[in-house]
C-alpha positions as CSV (number, residue, x, y, z in Angstrom):
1,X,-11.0,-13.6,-14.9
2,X,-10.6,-15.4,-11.4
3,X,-10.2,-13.9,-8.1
4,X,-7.2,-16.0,-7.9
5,X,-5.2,-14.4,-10.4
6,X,-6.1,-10.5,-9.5
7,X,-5.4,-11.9,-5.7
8,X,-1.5,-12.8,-7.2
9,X,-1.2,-9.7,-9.5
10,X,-2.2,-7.6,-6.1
11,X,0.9,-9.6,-4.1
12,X,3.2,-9.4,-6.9
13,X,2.4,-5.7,-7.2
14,X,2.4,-5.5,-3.2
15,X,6.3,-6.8,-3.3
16,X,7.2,-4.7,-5.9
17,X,6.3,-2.3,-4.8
18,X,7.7,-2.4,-1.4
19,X,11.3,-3.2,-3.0
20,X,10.8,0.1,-5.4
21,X,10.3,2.7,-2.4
22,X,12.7,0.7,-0.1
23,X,15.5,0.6,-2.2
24,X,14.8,2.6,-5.0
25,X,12.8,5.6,-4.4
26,X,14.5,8.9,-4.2
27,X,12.4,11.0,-1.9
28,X,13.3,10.0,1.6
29,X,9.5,10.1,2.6
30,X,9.0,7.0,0.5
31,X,11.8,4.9,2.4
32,X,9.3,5.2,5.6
33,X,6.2,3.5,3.6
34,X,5.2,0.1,4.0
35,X,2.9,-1.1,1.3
36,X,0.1,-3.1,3.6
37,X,-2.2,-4.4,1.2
38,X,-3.5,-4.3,-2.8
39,X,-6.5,-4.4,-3.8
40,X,-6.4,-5.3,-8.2
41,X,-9.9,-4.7,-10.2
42,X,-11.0,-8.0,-11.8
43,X,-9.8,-6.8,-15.4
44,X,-6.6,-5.7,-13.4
45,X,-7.6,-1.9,-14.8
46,X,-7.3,-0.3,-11.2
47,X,-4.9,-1.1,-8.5
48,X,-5.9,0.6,-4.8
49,X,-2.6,0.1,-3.4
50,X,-2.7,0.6,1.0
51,X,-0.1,1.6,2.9
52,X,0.9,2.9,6.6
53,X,3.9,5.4,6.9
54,X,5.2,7.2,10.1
55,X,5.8,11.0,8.4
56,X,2.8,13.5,7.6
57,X,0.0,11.2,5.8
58,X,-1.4,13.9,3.8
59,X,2.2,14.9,2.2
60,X,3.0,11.3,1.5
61,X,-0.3,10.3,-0.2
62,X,-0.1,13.1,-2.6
63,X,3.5,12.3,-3.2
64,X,3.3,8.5,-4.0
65,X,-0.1,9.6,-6.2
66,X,1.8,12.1,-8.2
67,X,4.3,9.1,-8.7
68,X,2.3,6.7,-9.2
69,X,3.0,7.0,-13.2
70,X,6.7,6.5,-12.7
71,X,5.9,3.8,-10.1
72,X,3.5,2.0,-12.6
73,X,6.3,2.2,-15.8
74,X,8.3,0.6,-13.1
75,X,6.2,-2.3,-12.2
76,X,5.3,-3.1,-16.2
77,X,8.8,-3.8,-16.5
78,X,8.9,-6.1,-14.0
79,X,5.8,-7.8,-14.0
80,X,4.6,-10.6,-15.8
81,X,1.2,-9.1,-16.7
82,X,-0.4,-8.1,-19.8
83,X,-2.1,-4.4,-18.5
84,X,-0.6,-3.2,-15.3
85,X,-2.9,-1.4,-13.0
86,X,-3.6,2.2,-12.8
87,X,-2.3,2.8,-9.3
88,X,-4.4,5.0,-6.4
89,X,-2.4,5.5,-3.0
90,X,-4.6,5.2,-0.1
91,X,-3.7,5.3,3.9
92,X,-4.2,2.3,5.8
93,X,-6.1,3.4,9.0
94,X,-6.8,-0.5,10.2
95,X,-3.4,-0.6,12.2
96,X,-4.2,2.9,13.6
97,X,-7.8,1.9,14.5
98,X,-6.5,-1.5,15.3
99,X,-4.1,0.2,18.1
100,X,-7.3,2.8,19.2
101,X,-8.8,-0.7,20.3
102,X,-6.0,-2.4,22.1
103,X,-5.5,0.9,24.0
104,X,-9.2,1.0,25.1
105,X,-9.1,-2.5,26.0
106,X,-6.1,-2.1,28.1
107,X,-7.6,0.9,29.9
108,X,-10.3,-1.4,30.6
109,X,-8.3,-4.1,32.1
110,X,-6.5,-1.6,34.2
111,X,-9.7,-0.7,35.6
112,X,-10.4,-4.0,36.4
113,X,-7.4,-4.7,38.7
């Protein structure tokens, strides 16, 4: 299979996903998630789905895991894809590391002046 077509599964999965817990999900927790990336097996088997949310990380992760069936029936329905991926919730920390940086490097610059 090419990288090219687990690359478009991940996206159309990715948006999908993002419209399901925006504007379907039922648990309230769900409507602060923001899928940030998805990352599809090549044999589209496994789907590690990232995300970033601004309520208790732990409590969310376990939530959208125990979902992730009902999120996954969801997706075959609307998806144009022979297997759809078993789905594994995982927090995005690059934005919270990302911001760890910008903060040291304006502490540094404040130093500077």
């Amino acid at each position: 299979m090419s990288k090219l077509k687990g690359e478009r599964a991940g996206s159309d999965i990715q948006k999908e996903l993002g419209n399901i817990l925006f504007l379907e999900a039922k648990d309230e927790d769900f409507k602060n998630v923001v899928i940030t990336d998805v990352d599809v097996s090549n044999d589209l088997s496994f789907a590690k789905v990232y995300f970033t949310t601004t309520d208790d990380i732990e409590h969310v992760t376990k939530d959208l895991n125990n979902a992730s069936g009902f999120f996954r029936s969801l997706l075959s329905q609307r998806l144009d894809i022979r297997h759809t991926p078993e789905l594994r919730f995982i927090y995005d920390e690059s934005i919270a590391y990302g911001e760890k940086i910008e903060n040291i490097i304006d502490s540094l610059h404040k130093e500077d002046k």
